[in-house]
N, CA, C and O atoms as a printed pandas DataFrame, in Angstrom:
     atom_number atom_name residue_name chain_id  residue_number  x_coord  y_coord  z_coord
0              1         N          UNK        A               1    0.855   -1.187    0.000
1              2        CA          UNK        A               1    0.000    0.000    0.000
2              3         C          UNK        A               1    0.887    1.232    0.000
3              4         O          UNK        A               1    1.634    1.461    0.952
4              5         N          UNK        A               2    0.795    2.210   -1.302
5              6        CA          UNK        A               2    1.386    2.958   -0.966
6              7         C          UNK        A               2    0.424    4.394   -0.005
7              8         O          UNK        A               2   -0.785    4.518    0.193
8              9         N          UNK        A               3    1.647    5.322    0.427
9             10        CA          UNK        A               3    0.929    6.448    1.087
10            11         C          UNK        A               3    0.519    7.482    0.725
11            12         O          UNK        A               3    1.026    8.214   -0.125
12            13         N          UNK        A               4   -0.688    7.695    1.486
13            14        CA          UNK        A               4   -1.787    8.647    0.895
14            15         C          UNK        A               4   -1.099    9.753    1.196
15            16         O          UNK        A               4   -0.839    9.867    2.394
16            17         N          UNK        A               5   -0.554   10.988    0.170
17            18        CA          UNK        A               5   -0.077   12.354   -0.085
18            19         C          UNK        A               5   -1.478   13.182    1.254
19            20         O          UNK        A               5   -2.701   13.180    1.391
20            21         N          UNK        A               6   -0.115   13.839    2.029
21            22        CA          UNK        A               6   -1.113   14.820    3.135
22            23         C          UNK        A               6   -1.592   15.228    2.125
23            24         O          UNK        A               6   -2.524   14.428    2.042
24            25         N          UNK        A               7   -1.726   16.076    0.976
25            26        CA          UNK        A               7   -2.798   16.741    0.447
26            27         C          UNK        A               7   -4.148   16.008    0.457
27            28         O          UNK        A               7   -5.148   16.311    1.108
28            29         N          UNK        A               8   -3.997   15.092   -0.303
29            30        CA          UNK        A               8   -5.308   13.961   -0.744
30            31         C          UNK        A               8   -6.214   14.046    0.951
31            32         O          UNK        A               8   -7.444   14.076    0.914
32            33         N          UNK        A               9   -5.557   14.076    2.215
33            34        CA          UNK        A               9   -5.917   14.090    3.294
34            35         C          UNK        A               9   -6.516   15.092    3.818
35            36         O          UNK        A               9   -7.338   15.196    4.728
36            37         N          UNK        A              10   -6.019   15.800    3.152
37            38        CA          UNK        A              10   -6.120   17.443    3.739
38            39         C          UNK        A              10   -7.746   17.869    3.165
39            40         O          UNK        A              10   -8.564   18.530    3.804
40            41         N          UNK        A              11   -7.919   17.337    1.904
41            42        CA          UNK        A              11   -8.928   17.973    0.815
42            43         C          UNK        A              11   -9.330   16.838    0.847
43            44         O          UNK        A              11  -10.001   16.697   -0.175
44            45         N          UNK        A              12   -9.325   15.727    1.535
45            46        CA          UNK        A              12  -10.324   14.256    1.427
46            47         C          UNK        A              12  -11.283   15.298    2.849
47            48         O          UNK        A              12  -12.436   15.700    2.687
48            49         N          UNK        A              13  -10.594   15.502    3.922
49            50        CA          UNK        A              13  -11.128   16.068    5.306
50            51         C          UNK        A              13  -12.339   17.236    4.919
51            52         O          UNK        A              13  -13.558   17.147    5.067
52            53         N          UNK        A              14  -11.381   18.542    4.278
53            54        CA          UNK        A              14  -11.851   19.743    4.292
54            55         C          UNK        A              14  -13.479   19.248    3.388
55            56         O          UNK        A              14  -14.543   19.734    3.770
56            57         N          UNK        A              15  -13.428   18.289    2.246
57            58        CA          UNK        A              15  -14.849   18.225    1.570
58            59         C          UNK        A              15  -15.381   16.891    2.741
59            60         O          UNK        A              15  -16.134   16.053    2.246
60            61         N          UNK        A              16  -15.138   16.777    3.688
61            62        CA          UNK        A              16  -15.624   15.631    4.292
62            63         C          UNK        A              16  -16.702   16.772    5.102
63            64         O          UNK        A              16  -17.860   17.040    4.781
64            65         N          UNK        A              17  -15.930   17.302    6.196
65            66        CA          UNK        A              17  -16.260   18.636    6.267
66            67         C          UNK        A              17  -17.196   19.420    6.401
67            68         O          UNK        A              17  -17.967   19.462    7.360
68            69         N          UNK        A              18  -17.204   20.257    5.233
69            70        CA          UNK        A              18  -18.157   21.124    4.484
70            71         C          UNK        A              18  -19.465   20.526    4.250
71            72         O          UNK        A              18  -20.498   21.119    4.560
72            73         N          UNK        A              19  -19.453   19.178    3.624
73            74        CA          UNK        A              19  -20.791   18.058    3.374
74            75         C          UNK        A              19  -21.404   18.117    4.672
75            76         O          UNK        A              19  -22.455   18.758    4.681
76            77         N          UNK        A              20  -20.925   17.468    6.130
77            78        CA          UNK        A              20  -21.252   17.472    6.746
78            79         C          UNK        A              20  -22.407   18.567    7.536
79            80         O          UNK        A              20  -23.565   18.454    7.939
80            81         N          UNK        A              21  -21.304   19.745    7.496
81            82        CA          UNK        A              21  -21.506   21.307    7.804
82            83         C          UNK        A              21  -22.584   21.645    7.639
83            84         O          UNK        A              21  -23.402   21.882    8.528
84            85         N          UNK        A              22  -22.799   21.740    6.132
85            86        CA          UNK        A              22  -24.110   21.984    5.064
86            87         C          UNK        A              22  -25.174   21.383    5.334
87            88         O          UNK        A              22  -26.285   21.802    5.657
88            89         N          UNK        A              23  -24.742   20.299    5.171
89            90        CA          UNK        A              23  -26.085   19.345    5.579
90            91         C          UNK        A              23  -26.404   19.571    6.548
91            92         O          UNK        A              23  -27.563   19.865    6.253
92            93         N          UNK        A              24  -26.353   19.715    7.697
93            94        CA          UNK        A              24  -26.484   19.454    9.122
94            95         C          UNK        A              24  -27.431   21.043    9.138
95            96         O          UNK        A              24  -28.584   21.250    9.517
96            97         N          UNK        A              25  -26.346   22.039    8.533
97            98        CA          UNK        A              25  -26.933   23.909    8.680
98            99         C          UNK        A              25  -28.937   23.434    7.803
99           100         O          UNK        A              25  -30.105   23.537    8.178
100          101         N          UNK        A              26  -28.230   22.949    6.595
101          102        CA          UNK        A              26  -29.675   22.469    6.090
102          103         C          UNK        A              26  -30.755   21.717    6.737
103          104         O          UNK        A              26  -31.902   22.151    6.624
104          105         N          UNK        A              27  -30.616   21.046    7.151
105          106        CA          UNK        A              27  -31.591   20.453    7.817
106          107         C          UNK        A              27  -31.966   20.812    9.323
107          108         O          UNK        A              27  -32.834   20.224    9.967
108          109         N          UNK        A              28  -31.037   22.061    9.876
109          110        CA          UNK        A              28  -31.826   22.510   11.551
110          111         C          UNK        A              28  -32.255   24.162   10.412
111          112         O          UNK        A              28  -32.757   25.128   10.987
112          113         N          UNK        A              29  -32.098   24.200    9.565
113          114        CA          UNK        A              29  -32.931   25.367    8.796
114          115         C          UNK        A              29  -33.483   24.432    8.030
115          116         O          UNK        A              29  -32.795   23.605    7.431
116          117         N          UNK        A              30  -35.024   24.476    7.959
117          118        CA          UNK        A              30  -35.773   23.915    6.949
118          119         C          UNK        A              30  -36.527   25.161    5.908
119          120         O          UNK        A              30  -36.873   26.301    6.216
120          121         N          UNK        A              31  -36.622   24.428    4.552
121          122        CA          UNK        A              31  -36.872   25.507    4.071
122          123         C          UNK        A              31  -38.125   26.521    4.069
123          124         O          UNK        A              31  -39.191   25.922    3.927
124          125         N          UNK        A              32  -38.215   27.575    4.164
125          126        CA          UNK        A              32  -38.783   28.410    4.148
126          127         C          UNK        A              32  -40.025   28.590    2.805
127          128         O          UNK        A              32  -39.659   28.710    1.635
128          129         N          UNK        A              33  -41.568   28.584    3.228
129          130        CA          UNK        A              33  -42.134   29.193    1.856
130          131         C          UNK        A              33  -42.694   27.516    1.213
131          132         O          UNK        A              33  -43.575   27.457    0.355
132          133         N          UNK        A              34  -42.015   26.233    1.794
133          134        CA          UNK        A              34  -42.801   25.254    1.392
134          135         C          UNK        A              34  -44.096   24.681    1.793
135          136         O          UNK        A              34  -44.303   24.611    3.005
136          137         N          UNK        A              35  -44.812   24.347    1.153
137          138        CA          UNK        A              35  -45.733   24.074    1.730
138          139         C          UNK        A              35  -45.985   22.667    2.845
139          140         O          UNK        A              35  -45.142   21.775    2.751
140          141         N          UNK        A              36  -46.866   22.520    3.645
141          142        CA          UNK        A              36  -47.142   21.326    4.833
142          143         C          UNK        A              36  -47.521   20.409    3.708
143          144         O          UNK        A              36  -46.836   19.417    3.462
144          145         N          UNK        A              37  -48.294   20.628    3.212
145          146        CA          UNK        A              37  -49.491   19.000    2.558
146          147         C          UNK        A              37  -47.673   18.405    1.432
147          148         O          UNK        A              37  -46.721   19.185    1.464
148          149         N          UNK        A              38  -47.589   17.489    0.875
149          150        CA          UNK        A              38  -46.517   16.987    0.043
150          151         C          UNK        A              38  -47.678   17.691   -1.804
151          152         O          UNK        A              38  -47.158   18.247   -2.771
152          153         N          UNK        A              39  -49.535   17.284   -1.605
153          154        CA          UNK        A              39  -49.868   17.519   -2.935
154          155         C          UNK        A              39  -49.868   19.027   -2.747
155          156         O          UNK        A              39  -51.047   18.766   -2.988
156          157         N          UNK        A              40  -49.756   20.306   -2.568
157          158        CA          UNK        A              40  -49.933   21.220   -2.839
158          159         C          UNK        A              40  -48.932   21.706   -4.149
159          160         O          UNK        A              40  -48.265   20.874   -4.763
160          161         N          UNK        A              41  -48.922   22.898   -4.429
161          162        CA          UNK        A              41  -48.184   22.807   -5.691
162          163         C          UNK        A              41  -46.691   23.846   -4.638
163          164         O          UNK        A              41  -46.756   24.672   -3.727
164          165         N          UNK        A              42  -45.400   23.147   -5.481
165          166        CA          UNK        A              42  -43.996   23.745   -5.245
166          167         C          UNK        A              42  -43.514   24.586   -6.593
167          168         O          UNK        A              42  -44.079   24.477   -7.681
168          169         N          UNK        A              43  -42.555   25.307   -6.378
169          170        CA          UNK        A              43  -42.170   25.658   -7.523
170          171         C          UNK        A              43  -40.929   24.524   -7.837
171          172         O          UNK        A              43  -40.834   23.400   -7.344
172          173         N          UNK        A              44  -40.050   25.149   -8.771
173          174        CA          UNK        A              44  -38.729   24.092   -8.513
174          175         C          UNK        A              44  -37.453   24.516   -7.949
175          176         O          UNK        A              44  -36.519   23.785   -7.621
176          177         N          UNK        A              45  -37.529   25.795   -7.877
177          178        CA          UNK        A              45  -36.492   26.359   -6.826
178          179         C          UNK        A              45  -36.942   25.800   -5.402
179          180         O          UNK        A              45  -36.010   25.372   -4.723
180          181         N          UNK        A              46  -38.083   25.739   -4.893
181          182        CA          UNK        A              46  -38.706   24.886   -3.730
182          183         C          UNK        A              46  -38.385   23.471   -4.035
183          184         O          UNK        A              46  -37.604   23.052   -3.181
184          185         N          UNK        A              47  -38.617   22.764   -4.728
185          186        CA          UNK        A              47  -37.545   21.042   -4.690
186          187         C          UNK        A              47  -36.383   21.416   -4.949
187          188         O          UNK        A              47  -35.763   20.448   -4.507
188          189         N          UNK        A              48  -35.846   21.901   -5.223
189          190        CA          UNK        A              48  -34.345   22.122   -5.526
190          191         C          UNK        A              48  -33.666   22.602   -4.058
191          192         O          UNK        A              48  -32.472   22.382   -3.853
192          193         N          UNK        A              49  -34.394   23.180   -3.189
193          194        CA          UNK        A              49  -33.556   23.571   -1.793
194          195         C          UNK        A              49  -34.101   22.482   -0.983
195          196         O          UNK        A              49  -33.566   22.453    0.125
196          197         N          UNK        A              50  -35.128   21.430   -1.192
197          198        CA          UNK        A              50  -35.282   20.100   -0.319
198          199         C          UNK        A              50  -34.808   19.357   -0.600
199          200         O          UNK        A              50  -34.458   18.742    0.408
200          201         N          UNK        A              51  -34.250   18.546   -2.088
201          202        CA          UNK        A              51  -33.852   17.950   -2.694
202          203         C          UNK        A              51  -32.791   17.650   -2.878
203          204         O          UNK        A              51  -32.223   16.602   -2.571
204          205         N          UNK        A              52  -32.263   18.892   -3.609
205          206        CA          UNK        A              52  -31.119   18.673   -4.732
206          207         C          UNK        A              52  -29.975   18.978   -3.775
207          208         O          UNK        A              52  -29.151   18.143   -3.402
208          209         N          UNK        A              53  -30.003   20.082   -3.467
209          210        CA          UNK        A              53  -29.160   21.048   -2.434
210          211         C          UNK        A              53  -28.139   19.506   -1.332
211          212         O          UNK        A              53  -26.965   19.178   -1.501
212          213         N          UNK        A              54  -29.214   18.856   -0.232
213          214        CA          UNK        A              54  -28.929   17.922    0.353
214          215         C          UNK        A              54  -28.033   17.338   -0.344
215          216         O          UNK        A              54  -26.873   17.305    0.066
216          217         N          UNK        A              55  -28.526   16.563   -1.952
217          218        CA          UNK        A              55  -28.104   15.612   -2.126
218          219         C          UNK        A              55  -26.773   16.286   -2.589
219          220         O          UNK        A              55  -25.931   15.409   -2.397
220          221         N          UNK        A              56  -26.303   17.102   -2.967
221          222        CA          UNK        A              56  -25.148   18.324   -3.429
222          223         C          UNK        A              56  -23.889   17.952   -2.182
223          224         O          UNK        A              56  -22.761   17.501   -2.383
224          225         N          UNK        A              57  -24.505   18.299   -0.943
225          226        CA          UNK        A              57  -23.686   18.272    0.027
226          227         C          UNK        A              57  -23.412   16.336    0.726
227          228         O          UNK        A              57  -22.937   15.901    1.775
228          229         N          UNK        A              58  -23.706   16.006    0.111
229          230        CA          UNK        A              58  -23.864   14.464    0.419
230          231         C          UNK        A              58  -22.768   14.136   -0.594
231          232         O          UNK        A              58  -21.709   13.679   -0.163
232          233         N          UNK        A              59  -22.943   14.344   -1.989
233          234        CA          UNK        A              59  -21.679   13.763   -2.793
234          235         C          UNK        A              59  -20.846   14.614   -2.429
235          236         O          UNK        A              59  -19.823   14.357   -3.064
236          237         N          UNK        A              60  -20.632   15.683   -1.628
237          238        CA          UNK        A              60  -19.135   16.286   -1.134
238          239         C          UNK        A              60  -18.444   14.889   -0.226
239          240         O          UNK        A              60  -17.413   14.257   -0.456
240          241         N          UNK        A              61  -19.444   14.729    0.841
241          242        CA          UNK        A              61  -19.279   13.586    1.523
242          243         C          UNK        A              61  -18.658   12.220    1.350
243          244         O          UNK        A              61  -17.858   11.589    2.041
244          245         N          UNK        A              62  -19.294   11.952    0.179
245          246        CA          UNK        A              62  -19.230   10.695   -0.216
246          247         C          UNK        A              62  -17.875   10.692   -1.263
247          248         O          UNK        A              62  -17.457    9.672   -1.811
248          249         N          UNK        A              63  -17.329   11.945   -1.407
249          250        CA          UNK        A              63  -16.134   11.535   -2.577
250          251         C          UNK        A              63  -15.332   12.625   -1.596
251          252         O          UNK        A              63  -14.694   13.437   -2.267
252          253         N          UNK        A              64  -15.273   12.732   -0.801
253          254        CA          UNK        A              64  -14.522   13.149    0.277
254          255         C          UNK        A              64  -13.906   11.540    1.011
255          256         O          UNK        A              64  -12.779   11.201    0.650
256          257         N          UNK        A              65  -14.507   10.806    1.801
257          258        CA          UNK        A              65  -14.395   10.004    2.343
258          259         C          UNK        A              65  -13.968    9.006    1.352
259          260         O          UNK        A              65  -12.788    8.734    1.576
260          261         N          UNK        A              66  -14.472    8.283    0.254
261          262        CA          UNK        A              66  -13.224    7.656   -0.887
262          263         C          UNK        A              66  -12.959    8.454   -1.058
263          264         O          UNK        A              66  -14.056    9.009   -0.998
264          265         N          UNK        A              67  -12.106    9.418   -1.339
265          266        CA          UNK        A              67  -10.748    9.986   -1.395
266          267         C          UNK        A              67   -9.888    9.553   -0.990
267          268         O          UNK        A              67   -8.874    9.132   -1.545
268          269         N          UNK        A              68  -10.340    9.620    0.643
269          270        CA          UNK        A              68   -9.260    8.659    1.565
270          271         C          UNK        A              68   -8.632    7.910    1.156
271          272         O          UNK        A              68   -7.405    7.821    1.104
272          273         N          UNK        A              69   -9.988    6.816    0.566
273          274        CA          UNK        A              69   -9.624    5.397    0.191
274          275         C          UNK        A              69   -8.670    5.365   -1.074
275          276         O          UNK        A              69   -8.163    4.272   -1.326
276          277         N          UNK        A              70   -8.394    6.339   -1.823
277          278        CA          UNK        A              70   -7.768    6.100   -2.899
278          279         C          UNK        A              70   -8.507    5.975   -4.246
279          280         O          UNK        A              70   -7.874    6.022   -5.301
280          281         N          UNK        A              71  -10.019    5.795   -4.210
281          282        CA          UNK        A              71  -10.525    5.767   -5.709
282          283         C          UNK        A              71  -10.423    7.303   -6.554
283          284         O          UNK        A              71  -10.552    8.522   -6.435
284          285         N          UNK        A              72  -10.123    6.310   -7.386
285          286        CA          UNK        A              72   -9.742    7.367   -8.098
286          287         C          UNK        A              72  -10.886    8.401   -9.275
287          288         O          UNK        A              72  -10.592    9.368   -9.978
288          289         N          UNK        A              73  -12.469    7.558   -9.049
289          290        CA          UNK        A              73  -13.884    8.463   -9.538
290          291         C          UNK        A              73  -14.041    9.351   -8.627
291          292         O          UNK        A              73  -14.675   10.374   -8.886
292          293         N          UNK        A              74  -13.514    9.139   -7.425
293          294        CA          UNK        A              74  -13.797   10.151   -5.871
294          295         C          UNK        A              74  -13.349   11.459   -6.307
295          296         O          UNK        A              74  -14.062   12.463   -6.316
296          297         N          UNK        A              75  -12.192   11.406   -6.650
297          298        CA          UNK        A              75  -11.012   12.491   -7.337
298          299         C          UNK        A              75  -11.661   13.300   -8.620
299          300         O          UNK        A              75  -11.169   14.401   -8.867
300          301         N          UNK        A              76  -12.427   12.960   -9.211
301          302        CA          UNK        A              76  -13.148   13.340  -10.255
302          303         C          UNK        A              76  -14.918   13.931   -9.653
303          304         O          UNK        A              76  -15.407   15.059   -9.716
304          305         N          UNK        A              77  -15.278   13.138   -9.314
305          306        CA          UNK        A              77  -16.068   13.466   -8.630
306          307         C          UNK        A              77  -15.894   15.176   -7.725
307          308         O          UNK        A              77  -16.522   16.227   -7.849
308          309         N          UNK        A              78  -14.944   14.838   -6.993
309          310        CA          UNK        A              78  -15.092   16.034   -6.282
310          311         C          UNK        A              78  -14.718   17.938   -7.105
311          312         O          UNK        A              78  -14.944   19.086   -6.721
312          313         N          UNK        A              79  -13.899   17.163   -8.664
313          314        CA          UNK        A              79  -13.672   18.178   -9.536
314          315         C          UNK        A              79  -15.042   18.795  -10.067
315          316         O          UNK        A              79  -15.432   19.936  -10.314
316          317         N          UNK        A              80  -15.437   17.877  -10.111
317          318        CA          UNK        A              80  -17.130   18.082  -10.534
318          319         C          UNK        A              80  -18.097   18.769   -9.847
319          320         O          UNK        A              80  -18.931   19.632  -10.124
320          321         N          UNK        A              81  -17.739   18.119   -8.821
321          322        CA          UNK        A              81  -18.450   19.069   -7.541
322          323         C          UNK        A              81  -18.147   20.681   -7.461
323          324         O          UNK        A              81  -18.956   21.575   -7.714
324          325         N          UNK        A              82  -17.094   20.797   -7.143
325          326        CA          UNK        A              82  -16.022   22.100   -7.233
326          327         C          UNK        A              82  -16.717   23.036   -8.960
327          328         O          UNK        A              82  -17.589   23.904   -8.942
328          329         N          UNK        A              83  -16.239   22.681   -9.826
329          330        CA          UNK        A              83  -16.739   22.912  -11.507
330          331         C          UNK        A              83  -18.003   23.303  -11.408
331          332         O          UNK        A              83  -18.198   24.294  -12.111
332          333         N          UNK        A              84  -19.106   22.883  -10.735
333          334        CA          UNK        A              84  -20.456   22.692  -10.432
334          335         C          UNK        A              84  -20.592   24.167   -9.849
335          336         O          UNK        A              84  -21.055   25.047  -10.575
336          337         N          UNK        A              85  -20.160   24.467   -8.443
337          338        CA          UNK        A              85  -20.083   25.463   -7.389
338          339         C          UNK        A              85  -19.086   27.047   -8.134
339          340         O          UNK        A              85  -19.080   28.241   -7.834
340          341         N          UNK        A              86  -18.332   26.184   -9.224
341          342        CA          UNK        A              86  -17.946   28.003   -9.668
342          343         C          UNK        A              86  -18.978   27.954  -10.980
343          344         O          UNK        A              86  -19.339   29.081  -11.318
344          345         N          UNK        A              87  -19.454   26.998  -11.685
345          346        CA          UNK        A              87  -20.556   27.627  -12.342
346          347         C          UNK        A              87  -21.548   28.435  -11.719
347          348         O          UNK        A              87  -21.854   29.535  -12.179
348          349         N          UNK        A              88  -22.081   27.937  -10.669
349          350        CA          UNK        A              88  -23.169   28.311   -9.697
350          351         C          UNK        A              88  -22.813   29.743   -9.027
351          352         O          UNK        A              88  -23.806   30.413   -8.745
352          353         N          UNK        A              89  -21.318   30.427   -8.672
353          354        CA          UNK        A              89  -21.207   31.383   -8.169
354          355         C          UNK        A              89  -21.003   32.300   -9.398
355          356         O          UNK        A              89  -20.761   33.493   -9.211
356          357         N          UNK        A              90  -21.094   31.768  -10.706
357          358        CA          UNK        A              90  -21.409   33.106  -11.714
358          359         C          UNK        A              90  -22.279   33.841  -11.605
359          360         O          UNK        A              90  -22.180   35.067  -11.650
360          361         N          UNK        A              91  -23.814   32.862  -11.354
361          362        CA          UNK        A              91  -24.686   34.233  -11.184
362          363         C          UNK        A              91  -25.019   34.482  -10.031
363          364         O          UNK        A              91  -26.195   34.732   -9.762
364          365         N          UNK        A              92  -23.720   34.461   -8.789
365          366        CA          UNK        A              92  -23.873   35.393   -7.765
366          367         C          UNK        A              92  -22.961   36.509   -7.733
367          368         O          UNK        A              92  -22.982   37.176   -8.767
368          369         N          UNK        A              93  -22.289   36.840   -6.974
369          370        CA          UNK        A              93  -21.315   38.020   -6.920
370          371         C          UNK        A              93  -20.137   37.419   -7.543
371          372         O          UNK        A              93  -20.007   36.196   -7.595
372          373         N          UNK        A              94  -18.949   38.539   -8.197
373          374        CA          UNK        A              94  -17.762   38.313   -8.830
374          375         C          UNK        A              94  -17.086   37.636   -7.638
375          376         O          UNK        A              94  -16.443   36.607   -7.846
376          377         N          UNK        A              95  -17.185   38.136   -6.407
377          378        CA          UNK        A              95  -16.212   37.789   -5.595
378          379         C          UNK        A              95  -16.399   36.377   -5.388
379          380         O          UNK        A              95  -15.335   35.788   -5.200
380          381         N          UNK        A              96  -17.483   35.617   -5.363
381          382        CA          UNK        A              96  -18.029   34.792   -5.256
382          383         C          UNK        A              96  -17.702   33.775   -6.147
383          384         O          UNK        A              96  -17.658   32.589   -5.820
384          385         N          UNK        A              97  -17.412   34.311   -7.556
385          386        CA          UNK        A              97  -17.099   33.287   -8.493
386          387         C          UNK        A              97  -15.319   33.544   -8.349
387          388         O          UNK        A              97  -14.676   32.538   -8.651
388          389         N          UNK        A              98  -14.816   34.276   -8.095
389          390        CA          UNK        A              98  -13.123   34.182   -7.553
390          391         C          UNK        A              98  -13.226   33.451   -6.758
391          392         O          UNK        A              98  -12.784   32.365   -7.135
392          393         N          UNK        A              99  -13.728   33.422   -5.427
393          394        CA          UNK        A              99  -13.397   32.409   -4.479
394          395         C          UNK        A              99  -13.118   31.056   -4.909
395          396         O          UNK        A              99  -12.114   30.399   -4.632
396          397         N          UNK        A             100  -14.353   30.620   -5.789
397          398        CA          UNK        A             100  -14.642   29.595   -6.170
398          399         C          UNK        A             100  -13.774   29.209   -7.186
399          400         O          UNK        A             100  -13.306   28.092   -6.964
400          401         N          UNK        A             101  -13.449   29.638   -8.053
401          402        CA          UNK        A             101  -12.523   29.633   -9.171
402          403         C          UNK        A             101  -11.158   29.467   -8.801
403          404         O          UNK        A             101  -10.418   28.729   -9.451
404          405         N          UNK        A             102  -10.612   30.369   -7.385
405          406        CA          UNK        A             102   -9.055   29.919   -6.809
406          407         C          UNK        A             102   -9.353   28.809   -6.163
407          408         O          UNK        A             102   -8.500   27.939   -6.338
408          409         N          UNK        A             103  -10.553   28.386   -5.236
409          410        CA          UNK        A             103  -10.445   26.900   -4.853
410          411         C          UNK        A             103  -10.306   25.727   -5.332
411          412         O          UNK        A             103   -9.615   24.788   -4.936
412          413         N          UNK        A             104  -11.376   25.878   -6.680
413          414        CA          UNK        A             104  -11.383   24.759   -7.898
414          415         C          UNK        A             104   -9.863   24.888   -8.085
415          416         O          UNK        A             104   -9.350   23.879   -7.601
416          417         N          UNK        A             105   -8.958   25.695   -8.576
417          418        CA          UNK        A             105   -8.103   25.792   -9.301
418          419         C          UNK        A             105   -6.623   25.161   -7.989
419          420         O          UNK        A             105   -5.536   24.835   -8.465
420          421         N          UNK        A             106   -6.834   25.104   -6.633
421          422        CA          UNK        A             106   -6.260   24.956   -5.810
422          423         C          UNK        A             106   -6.023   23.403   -5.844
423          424         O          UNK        A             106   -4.997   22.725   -5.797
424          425         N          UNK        A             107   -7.774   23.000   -5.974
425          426        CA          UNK        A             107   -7.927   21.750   -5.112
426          427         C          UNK        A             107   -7.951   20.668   -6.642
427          428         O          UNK        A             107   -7.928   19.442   -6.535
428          429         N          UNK        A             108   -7.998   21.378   -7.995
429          430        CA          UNK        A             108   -7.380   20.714   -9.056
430          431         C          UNK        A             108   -6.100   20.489   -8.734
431          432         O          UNK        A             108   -5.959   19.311   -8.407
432          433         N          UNK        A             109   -5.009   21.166   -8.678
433          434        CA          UNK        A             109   -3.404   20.906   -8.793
434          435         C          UNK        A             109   -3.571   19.910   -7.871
435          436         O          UNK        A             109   -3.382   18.799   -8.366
436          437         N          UNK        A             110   -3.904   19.900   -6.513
437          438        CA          UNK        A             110   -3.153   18.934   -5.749
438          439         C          UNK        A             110   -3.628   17.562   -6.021
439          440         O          UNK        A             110   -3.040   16.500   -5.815
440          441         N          UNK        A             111   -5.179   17.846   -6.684
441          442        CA          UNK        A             111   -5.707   16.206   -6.782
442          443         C          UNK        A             111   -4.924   15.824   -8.433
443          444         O          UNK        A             111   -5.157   14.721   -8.929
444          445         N          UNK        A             112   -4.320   16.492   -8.927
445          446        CA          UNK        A             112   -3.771   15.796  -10.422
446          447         C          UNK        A             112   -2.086   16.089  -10.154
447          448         O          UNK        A             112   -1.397   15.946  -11.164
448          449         N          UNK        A             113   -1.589   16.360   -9.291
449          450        CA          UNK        A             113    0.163   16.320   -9.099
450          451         C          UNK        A             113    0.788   14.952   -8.983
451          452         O          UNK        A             113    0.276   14.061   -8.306
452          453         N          UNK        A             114    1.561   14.854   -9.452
453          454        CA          UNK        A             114    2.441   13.965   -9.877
454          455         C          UNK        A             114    2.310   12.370   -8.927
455          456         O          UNK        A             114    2.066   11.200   -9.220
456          457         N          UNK        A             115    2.723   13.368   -7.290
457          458        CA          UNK        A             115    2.443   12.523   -6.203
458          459         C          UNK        A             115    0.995   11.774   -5.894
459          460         O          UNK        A             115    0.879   10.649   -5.409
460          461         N          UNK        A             116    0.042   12.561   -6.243
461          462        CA          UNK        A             116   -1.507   12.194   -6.306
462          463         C          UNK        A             116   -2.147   11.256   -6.863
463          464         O          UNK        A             116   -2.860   10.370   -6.392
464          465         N          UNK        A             117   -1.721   11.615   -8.331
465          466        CA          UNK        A             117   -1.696   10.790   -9.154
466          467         C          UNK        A             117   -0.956    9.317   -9.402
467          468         O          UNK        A             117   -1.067    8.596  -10.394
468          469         N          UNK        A             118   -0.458    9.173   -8.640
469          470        CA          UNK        A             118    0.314    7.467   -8.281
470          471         C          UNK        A             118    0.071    6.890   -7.263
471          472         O          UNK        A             118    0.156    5.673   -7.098
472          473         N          UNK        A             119   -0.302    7.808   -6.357
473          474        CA          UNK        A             119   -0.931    7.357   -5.308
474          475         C          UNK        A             119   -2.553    6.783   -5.982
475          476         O          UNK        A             119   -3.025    5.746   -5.516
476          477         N          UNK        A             120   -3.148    7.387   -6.848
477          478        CA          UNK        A             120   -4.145    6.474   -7.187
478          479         C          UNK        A             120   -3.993    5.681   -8.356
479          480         O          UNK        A             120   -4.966    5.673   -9.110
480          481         N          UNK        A             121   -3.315    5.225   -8.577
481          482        CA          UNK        A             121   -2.637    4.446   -9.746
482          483         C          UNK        A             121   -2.593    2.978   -8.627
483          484         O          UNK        A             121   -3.109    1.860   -8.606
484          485         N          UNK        A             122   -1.516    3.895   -7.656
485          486        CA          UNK        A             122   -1.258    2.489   -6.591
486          487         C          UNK        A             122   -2.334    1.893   -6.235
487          488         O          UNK        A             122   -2.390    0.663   -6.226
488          489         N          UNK        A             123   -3.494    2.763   -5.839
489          490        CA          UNK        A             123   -4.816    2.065   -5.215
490          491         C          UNK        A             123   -5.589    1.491   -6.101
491          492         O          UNK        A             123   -6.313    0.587   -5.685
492          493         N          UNK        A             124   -5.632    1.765   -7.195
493          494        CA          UNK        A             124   -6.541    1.147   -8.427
494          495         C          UNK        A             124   -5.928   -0.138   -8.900
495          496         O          UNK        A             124   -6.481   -0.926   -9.666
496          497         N          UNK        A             125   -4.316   -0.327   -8.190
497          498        CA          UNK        A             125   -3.967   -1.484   -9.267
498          499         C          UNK        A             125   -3.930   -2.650   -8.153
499          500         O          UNK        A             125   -3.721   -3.839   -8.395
500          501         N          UNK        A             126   -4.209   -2.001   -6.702
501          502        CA          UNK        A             126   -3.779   -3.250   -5.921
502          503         C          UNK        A             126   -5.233   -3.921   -5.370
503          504         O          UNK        A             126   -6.079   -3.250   -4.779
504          505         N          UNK        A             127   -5.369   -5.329   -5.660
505          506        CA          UNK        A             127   -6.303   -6.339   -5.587
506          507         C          UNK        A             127   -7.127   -5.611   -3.826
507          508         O          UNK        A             127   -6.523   -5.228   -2.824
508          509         N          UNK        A             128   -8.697   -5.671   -4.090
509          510        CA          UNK        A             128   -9.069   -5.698   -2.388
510          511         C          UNK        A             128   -8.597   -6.526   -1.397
511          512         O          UNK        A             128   -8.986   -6.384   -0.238
């Protein structure tokens, strides 16, 4: 087994994290403006903050934690995630899409550097 690069650790944690965070802030805030009955009518910005949102902060989770493990869709996954969140801060504030844009661009290098990248080479090639 080879060893998991502190980075991969660092940014397996920090999106372990944040999923958690979110979720947790989401669900002791419920959303606002939905209705009690399930048949009444929603819009889709209303399923989209019960729904989607959760499930958003759940695959942080879930490709946070394989990370750990070494798969190497986790690693992609979480680019996606990231890619996802600076599309999404375009149509909020500029500063908003910088943030997002130096993080993506942060938490790209370390998950595709040299060291990273063999480290999941190693984990993909060695038998469970």
């Amino acid at each position: 087994m080879h060893t998991r690069p502190l980075s991969i650790t660092v940014i397996s944690w920090i999106f372990i994290a944040i999923g958690c965070l979110s979720l947790l802030i989401g669900l002791l805030h419920p959303v606002h403006g939905v209705p009690a009955q399930p048949t009444d009518a929603r819009t889709a910005h209303q399923l989209a903050d019960q729904w989607l949102v959760p499930a958003i902060h759940i695959l942080a989770i879930v490709g946070g934690v394989f990370l750990l493990y070494g798969c190497n869709w986790a690693r992609w996954l979480l680019v996606g995630w990231m890619g996802f969140h600076v599309i999404l801060s375009a149509w909020h504030s500029p500063l908003a899409l910088l943030v997002h844009g130096s993080v993506f661009a942060v938490v790209f290098y370390f998950l595709f550097r040299p060291p990273a990248s063999a480290y999941f080479r190693a984990t993909n090639a060695e038998p469970p």
